[in-house]
N, CA, C and O atoms as a DFTB+ gen file, in Angstrom:
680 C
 N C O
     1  1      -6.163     -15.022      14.042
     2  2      -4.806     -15.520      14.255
     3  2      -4.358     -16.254      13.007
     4  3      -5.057     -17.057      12.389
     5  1      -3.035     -15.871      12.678
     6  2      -2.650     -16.819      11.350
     7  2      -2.458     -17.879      11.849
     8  3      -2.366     -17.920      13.076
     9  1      -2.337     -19.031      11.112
    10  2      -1.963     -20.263      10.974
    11  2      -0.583     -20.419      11.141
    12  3      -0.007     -19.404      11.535
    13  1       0.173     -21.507      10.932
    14  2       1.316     -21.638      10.840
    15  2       1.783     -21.678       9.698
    16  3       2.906     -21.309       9.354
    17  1       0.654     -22.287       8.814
    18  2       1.139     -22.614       7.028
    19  2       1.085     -21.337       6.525
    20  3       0.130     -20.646       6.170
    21  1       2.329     -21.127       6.555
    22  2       2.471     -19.549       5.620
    23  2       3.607     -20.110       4.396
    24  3       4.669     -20.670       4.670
    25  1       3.252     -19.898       3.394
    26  2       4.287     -20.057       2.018
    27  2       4.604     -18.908       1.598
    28  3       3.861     -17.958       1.356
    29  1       5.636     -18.981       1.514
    30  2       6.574     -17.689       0.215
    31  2       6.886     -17.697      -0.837
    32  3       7.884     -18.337      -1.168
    33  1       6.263     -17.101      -1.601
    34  2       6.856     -17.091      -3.178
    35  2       6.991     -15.436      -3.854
    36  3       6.154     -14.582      -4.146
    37  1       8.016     -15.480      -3.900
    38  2       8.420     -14.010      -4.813
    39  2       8.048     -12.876      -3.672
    40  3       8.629     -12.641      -2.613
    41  1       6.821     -12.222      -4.282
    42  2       5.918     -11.170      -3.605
    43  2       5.087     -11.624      -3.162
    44  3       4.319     -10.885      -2.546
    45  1       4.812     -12.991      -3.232
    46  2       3.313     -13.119      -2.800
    47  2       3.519     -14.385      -1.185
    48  3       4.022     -15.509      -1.167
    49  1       3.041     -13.764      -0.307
    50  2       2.653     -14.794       0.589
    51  2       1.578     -14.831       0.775
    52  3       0.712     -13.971       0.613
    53  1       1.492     -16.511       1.377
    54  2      -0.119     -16.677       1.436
    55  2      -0.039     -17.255       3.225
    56  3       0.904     -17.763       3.831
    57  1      -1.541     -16.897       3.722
    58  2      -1.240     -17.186       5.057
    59  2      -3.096     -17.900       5.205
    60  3      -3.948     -17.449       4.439
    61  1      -3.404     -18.798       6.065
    62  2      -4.810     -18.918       6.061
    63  2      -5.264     -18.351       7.591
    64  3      -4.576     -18.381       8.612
    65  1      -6.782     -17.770       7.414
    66  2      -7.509     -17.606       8.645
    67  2      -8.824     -18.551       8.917
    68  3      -9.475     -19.236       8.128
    69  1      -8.934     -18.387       9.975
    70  2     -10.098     -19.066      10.764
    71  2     -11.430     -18.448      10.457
    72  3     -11.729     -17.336      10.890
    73  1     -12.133     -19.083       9.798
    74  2     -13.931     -18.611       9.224
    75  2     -14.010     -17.275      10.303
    76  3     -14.346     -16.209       9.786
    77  1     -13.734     -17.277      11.690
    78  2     -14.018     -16.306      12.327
    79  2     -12.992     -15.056      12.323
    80  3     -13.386     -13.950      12.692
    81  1     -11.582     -15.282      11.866
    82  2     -10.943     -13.601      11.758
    83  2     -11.131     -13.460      10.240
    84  3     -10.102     -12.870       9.909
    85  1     -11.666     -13.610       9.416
    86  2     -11.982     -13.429       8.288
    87  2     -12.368     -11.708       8.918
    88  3     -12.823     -11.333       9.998
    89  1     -11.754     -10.625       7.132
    90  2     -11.913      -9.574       8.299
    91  2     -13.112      -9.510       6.820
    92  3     -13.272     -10.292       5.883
    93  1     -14.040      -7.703       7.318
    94  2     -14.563      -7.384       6.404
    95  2     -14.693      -6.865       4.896
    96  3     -15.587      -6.708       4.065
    97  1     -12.994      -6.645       5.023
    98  2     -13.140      -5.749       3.558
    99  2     -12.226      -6.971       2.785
   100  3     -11.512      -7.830       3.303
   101  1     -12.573      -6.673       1.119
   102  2     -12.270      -7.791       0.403
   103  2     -10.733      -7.649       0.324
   104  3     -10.077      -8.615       0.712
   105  1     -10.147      -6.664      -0.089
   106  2      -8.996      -6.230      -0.049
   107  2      -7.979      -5.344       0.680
   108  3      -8.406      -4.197       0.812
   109  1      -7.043      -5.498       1.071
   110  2      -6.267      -4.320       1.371
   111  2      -5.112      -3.423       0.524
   112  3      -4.098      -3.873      -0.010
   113  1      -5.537      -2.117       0.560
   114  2      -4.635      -1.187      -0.207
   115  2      -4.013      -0.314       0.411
   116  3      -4.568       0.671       0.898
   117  1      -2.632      -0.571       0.490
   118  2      -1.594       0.066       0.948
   119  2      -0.965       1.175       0.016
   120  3      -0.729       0.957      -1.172
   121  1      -0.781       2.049       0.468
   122  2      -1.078       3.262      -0.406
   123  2       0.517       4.958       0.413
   124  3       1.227       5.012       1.418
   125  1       0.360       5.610      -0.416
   126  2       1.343       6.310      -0.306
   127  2       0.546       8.053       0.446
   128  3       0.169       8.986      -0.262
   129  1       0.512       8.031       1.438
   130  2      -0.474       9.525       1.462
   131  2      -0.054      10.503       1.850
   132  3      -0.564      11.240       2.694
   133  1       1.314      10.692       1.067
   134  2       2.155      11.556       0.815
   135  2       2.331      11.940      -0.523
   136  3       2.883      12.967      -0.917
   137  1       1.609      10.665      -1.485
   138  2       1.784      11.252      -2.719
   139  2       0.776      11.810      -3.200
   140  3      -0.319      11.251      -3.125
   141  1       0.960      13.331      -3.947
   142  2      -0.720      13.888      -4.622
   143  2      -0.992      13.133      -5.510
   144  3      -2.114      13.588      -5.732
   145  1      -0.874      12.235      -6.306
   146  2      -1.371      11.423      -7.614
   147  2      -1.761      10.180      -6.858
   148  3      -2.564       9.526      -7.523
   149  1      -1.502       9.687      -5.823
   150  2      -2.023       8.461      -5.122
   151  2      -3.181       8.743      -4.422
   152  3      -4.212       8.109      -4.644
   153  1      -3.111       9.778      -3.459
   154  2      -4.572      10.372      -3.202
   155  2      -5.591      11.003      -3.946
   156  3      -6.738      11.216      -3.554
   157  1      -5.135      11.272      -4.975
   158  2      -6.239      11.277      -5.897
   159  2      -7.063      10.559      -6.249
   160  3      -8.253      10.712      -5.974
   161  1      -6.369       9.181      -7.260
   162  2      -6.598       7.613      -7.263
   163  2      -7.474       7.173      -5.480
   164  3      -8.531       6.544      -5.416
   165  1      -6.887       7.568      -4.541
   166  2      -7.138       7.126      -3.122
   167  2      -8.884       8.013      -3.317
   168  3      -9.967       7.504      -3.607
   169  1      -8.689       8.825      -3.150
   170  2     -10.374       9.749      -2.745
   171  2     -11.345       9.035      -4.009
   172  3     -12.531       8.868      -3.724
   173  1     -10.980       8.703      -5.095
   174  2     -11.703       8.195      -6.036
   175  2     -11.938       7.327      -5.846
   176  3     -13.148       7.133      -5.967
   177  1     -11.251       6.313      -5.488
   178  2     -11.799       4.748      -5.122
   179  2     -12.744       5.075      -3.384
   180  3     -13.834       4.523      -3.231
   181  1     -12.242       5.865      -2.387
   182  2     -13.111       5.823      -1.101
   183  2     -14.757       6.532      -1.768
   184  3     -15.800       6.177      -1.219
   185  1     -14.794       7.482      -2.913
   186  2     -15.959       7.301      -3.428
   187  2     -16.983       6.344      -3.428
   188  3     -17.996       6.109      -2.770
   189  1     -16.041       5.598      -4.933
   190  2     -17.112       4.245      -5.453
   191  2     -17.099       3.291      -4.114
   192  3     -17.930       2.385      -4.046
   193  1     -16.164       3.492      -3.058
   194  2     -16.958       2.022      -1.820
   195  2     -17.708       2.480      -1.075
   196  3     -18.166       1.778      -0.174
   197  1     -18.075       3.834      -1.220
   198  2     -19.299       4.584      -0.413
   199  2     -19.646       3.876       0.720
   200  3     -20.705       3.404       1.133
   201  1     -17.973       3.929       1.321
   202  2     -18.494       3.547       2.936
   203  2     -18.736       1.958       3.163
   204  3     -18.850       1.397       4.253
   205  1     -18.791       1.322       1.780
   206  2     -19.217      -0.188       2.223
   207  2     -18.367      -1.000       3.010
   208  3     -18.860      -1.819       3.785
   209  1     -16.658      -0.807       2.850
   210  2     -15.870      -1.185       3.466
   211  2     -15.334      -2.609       2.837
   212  3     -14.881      -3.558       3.477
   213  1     -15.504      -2.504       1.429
   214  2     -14.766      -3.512       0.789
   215  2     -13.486      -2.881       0.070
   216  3     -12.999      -3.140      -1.031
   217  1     -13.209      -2.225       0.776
   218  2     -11.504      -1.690       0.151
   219  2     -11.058      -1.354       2.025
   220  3     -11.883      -0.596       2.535
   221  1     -10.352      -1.640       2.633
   222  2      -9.486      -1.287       3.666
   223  2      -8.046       0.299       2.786
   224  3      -7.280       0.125       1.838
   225  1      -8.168       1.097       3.299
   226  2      -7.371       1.772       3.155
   227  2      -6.527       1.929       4.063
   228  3      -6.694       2.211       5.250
   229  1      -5.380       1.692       3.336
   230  2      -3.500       2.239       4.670
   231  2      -2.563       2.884       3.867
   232  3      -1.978       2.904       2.784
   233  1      -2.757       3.504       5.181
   234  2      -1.582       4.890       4.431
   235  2      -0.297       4.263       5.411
   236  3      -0.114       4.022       6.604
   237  1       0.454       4.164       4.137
   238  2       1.911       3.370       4.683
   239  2       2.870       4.756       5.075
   240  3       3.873       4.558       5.761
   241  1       2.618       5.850       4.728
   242  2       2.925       7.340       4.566
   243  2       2.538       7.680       6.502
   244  3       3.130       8.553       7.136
   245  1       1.519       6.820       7.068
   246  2       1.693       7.502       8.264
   247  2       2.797       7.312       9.788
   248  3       3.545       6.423       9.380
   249  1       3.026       7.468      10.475
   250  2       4.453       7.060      11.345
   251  2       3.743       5.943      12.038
   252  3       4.445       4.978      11.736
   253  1       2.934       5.571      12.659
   254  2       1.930       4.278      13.137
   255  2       1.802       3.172      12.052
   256  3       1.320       2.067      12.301
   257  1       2.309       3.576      10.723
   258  2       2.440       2.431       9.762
   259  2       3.070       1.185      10.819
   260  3       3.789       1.558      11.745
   261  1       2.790      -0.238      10.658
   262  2       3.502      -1.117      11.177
   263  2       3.431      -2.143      10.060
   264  3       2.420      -1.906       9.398
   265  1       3.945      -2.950       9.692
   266  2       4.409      -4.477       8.879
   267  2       3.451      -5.229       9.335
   268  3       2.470      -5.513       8.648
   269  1       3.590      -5.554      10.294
   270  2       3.279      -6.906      10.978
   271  2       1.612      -7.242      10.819
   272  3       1.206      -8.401      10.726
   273  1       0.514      -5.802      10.796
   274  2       0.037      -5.377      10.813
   275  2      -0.780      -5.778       9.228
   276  3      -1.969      -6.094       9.178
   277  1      -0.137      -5.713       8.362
   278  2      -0.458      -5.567       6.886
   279  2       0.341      -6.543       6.373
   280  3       1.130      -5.914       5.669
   281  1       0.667      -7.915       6.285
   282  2       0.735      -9.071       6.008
   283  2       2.790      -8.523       5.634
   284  3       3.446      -8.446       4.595
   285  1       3.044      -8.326       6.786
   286  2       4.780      -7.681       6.402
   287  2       5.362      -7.337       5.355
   288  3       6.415      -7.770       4.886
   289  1       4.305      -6.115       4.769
   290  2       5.107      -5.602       4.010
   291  2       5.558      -4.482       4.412
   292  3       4.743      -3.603       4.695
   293  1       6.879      -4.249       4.531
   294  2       7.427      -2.575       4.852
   295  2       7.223      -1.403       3.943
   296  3       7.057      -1.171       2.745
   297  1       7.326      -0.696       5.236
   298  2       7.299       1.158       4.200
   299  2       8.358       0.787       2.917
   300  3       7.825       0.586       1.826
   301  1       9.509       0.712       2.991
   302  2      10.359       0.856       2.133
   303  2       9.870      -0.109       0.528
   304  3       9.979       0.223      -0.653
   305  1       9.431      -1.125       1.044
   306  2       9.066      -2.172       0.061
   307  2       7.846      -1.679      -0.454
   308  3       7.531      -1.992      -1.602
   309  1       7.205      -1.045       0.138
   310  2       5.091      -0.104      -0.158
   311  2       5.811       0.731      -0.891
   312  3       5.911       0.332      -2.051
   313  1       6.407       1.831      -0.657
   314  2       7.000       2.723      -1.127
   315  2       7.600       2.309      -2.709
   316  3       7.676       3.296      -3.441
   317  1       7.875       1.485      -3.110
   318  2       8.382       0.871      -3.906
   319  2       7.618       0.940      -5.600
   320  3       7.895       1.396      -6.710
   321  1       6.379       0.075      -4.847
   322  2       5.685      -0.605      -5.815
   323  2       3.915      -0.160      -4.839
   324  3       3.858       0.173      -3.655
   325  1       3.110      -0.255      -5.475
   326  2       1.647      -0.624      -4.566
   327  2       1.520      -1.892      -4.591
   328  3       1.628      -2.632      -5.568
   329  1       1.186      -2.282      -3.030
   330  2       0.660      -3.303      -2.292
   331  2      -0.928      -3.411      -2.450
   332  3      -1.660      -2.449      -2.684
   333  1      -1.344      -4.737      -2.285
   334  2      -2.657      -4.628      -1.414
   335  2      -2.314      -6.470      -0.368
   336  3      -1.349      -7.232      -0.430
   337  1      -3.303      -6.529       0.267
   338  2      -3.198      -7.792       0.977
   339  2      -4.402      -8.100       0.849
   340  3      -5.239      -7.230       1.092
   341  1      -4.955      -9.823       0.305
   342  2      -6.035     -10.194       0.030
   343  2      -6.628     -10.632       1.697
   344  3      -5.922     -10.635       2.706
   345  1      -7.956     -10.950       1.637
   346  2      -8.060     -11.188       3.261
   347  2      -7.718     -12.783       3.795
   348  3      -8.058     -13.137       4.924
   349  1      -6.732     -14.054       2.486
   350  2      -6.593     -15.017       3.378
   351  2      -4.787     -14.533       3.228
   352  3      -3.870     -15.314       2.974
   353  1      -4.674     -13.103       3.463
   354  2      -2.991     -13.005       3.530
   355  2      -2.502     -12.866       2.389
   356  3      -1.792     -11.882       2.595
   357  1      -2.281     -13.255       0.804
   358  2      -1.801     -13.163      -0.485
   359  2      -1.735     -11.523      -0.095
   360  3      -2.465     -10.729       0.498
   361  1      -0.462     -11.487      -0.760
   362  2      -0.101      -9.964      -0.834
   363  2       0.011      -9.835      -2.726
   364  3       0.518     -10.690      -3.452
   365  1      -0.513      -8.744      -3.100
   366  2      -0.581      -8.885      -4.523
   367  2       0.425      -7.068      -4.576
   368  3       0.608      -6.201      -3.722
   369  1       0.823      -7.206      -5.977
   370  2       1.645      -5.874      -6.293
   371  2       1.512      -5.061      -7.425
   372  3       1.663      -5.688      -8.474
   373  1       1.383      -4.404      -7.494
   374  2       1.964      -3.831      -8.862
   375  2       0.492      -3.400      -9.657
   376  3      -0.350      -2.910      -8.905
   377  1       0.008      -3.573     -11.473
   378  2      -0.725      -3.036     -11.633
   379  2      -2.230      -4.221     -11.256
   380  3      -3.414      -4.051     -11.547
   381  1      -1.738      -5.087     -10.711
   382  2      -2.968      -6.726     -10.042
   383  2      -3.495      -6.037      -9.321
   384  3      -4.571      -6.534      -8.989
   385  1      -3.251      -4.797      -8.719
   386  2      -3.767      -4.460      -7.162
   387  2      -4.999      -3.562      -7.564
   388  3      -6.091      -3.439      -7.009
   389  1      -4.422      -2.897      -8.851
   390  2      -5.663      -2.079      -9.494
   391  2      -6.661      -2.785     -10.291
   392  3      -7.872      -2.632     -10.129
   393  1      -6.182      -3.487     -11.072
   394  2      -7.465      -4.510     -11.619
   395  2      -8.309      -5.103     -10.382
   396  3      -9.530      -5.007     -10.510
   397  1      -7.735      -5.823      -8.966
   398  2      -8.668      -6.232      -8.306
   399  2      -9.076      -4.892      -7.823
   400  3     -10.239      -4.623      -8.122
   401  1      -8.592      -4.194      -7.317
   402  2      -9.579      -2.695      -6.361
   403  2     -10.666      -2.290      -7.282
   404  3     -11.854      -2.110      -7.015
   405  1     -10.033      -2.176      -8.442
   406  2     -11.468      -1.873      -9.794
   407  2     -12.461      -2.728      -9.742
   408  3     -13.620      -2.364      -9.941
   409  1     -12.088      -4.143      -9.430
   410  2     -13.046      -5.375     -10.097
   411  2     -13.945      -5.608      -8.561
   412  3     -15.125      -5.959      -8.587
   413  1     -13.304      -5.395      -7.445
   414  2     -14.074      -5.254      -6.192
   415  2     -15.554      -4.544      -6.132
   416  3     -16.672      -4.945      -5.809
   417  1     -14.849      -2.897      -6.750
   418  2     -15.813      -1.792      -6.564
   419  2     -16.667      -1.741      -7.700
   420  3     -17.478      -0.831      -7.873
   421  1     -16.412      -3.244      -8.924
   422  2     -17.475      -3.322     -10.034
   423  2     -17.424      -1.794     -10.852
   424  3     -18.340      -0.988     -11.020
   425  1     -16.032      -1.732     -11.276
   426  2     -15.399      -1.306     -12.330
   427  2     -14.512      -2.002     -13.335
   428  3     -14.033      -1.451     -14.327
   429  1     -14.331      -3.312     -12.974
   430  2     -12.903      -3.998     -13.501
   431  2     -13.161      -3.940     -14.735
   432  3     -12.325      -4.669     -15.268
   433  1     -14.010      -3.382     -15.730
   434  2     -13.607      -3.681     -17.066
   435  2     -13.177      -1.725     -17.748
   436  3     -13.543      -1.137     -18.765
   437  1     -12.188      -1.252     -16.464
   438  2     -11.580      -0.059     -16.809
   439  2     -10.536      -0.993     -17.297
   440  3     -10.352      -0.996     -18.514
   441  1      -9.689      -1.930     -16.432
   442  2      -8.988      -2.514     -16.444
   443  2      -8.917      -3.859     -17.079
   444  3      -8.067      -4.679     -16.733
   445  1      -9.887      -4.116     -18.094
   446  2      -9.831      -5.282     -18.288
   447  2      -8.857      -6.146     -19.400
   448  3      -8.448      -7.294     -19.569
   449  1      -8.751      -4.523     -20.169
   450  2      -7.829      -4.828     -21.223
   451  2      -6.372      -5.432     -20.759
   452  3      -5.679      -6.110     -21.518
   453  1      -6.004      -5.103     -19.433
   454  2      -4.761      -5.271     -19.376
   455  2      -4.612      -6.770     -18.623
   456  3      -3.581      -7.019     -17.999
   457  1      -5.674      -7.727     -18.714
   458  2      -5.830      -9.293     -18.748
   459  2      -4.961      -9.683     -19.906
   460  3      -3.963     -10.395     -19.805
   461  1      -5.426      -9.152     -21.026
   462  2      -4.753      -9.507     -22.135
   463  2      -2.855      -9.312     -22.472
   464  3      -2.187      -8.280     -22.529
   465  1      -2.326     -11.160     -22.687
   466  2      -0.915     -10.606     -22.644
   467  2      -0.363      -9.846     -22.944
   468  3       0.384      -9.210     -22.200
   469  1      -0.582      -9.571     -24.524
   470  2       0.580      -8.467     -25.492
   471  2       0.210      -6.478     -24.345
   472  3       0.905      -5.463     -24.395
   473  1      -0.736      -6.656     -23.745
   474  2      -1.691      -5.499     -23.152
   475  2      -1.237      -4.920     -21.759
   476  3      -0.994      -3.838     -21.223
   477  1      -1.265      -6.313     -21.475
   478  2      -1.046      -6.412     -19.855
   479  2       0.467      -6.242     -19.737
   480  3       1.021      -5.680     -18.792
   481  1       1.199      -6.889     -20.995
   482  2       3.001      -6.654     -20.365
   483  2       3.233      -5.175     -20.584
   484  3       3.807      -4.421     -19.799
   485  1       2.623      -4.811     -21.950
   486  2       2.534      -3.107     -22.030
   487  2       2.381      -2.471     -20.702
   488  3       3.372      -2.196     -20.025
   489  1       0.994      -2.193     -20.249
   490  2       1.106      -1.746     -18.761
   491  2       1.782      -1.804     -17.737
   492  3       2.208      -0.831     -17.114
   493  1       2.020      -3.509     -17.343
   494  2       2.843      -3.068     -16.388
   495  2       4.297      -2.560     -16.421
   496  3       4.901      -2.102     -15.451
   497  1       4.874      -2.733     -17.929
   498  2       6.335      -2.103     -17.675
   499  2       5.985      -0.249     -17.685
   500  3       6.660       0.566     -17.055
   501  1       5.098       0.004     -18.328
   502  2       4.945       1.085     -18.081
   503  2       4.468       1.865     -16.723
   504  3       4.756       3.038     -16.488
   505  1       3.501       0.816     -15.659
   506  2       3.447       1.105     -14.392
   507  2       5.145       1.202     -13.775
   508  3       5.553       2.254     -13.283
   509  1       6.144      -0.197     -13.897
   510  2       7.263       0.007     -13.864
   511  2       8.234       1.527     -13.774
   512  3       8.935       1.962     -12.860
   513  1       7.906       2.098     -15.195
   514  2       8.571       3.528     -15.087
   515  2       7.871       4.230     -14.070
   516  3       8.593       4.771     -13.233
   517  1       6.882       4.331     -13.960
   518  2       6.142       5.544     -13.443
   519  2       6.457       5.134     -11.892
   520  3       6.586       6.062     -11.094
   521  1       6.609       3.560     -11.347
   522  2       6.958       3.771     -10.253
   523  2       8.271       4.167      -9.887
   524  3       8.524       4.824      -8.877
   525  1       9.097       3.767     -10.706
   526  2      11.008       4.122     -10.490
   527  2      10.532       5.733     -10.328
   528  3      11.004       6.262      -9.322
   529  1       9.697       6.571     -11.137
   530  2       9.783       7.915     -11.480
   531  2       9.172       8.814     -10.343
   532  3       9.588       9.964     -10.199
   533  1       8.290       8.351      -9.617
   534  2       6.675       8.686      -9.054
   535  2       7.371       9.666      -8.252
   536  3       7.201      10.847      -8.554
   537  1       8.397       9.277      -6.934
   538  2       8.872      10.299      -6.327
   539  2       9.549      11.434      -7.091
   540  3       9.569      12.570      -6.615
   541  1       9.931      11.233      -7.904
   542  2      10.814      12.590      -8.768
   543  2       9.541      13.568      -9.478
   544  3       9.224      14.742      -9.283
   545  1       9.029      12.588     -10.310
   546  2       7.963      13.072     -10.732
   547  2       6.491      14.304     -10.437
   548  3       5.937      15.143     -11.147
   549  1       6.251      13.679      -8.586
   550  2       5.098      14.101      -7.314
   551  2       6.436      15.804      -7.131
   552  3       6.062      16.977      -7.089
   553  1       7.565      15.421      -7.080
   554  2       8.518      17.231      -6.384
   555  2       8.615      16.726      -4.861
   556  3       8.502      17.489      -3.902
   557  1       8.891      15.016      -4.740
   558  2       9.597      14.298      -3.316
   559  2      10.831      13.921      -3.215
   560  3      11.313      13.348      -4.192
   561  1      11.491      14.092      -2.275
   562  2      13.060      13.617      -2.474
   563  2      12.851      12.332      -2.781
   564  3      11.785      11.759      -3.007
   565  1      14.682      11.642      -2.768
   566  2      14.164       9.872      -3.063
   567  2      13.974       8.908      -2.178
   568  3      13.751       9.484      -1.114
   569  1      13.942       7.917      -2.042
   570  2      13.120       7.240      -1.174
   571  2      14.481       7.222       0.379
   572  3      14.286       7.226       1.594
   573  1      15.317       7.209      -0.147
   574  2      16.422       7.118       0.923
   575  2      16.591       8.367       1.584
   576  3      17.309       8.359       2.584
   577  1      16.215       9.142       1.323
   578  2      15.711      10.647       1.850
   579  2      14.836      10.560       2.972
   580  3      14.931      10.647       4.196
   581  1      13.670      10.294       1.851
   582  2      12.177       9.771       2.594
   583  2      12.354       8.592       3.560
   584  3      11.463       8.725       4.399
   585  1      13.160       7.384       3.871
   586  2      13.190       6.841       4.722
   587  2      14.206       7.556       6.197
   588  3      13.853       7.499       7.375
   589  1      15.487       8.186       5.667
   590  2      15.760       8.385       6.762
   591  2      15.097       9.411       7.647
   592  3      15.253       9.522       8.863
   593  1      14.149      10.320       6.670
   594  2      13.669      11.562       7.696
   595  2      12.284      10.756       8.383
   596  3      11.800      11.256       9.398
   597  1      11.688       9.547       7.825
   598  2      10.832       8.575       8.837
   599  2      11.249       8.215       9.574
   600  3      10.613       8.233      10.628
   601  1      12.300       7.764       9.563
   602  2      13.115       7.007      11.123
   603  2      13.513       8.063      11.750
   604  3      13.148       7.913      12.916
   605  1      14.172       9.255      11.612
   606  2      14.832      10.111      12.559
   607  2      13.170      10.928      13.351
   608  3      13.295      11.543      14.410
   609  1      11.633      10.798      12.622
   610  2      10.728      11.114      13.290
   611  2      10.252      10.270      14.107
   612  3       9.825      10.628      15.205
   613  1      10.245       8.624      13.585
   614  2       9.770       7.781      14.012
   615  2      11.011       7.793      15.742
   616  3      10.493       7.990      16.842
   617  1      12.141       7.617      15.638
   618  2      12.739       8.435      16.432
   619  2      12.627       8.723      17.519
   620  3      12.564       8.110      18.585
   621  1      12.604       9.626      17.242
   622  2      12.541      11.353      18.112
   623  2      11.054      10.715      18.425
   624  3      11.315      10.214      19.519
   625  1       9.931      10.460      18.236
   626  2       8.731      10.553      18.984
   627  2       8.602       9.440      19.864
   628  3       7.813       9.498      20.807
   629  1       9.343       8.373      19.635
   630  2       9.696       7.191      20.439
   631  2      10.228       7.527      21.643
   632  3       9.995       6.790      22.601
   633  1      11.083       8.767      21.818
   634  2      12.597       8.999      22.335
   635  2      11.854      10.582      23.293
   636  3      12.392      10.967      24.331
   637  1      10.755      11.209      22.773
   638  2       9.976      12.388      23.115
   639  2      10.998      13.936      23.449
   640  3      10.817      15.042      23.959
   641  1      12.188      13.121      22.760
   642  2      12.864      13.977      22.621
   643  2      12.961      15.936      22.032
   644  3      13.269      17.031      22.502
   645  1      12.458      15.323      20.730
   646  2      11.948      16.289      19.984
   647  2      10.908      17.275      20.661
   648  3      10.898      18.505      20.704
   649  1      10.067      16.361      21.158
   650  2       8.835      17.237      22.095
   651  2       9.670      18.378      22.615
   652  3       9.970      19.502      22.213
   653  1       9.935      17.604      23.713
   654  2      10.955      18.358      24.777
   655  2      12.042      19.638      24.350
   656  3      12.382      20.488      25.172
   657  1      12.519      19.622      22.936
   658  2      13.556      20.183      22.651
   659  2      12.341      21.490      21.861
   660  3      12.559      22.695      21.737
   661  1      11.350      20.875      21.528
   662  2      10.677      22.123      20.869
   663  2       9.972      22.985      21.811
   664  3       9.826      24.173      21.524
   665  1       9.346      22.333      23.326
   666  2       8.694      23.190      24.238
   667  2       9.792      24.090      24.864
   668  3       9.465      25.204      25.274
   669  1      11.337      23.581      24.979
   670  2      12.368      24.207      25.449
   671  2      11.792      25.764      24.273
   672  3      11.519      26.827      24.830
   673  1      11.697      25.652      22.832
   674  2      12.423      26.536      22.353
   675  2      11.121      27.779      22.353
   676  3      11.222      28.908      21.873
   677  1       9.941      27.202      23.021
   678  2       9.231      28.454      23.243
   679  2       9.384      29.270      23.720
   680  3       8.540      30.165      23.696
């Protein structure tokens, strides 16, 4: 159960838990699994944790995605940028999420160069483009595309509408 002391700053909230919901994995990575260049990155890292369960994987890409769930961050906002959520709640973004997932799975010095300022601002504006680009880039519509055809599924399966209208058309 969270606490009440939750602070906001920017992207990052922080929330505390009780020694006992402390969960198991060090991090959480919220992830796109709709995109082929993210599941790539994705199957490579479920490699190196060979099952140990210090990376939590979420696919924000599936319709059971929920917020509330993953320290509230929304599809639209995941979709954005990469998330992860640390386990006392800190939500981290951008290319931080890969230096810690690297430095978890005792790789971080793929990433280490980009500690360094003149290094690190390089990267991330260049993570920057590639995220403005990623959907154009992958051959996905844009995200306002991609959100409304989630809600009109999310929807329709709420509504079992769709069901119904497709067993009609057998």
């Amino acid at each position: 159960m969270l606490s009440s002391n939750t602070q906001s700053h920017k992207s990052v909230e922080i929330s505390t838990l009780s020694a006992s919901e402390q969960p198991s994995w060090e991090i959480k990575l919220l992830y796109d699994g709709q995109c082929p260049l993210c599941m790539r990155e994705v199957n490579f890292l479920r490699k190196r944790d060979a099952g140990l369960g210090k990376v939590a994987f979420v696919d924000i890409a599936d319709d059971n995605y929920t917020p509330k769930d993953h320290a509230g961050v929304d599809f639209e906002t995941a979709m954005g940028r990469i998330h992860a959520v640390l386990p006392d709640g800190t939500i981290i973004k951008n290319v931080e999420v890969f230096r810690r997932v690297y430095e978890i799975l005792g790789m971080g010095w793929i990433y280490a160069a980009t500690k360094l300022p003149v290094i690190g601002w390089i990267v991330d504006k260049l993570y920057e483009i590639w995220a403005d680009w990623r959907l154009a880039l992958t051959g996905r519509p844009d995200l306002a595309t991609i959100m409304t055809e989630r809600q009109e599924r999310i929807e329709c399966n709420r509504l079992e509408r769709c069901r119904l209208n497709n067993d009609n058309e057998l």
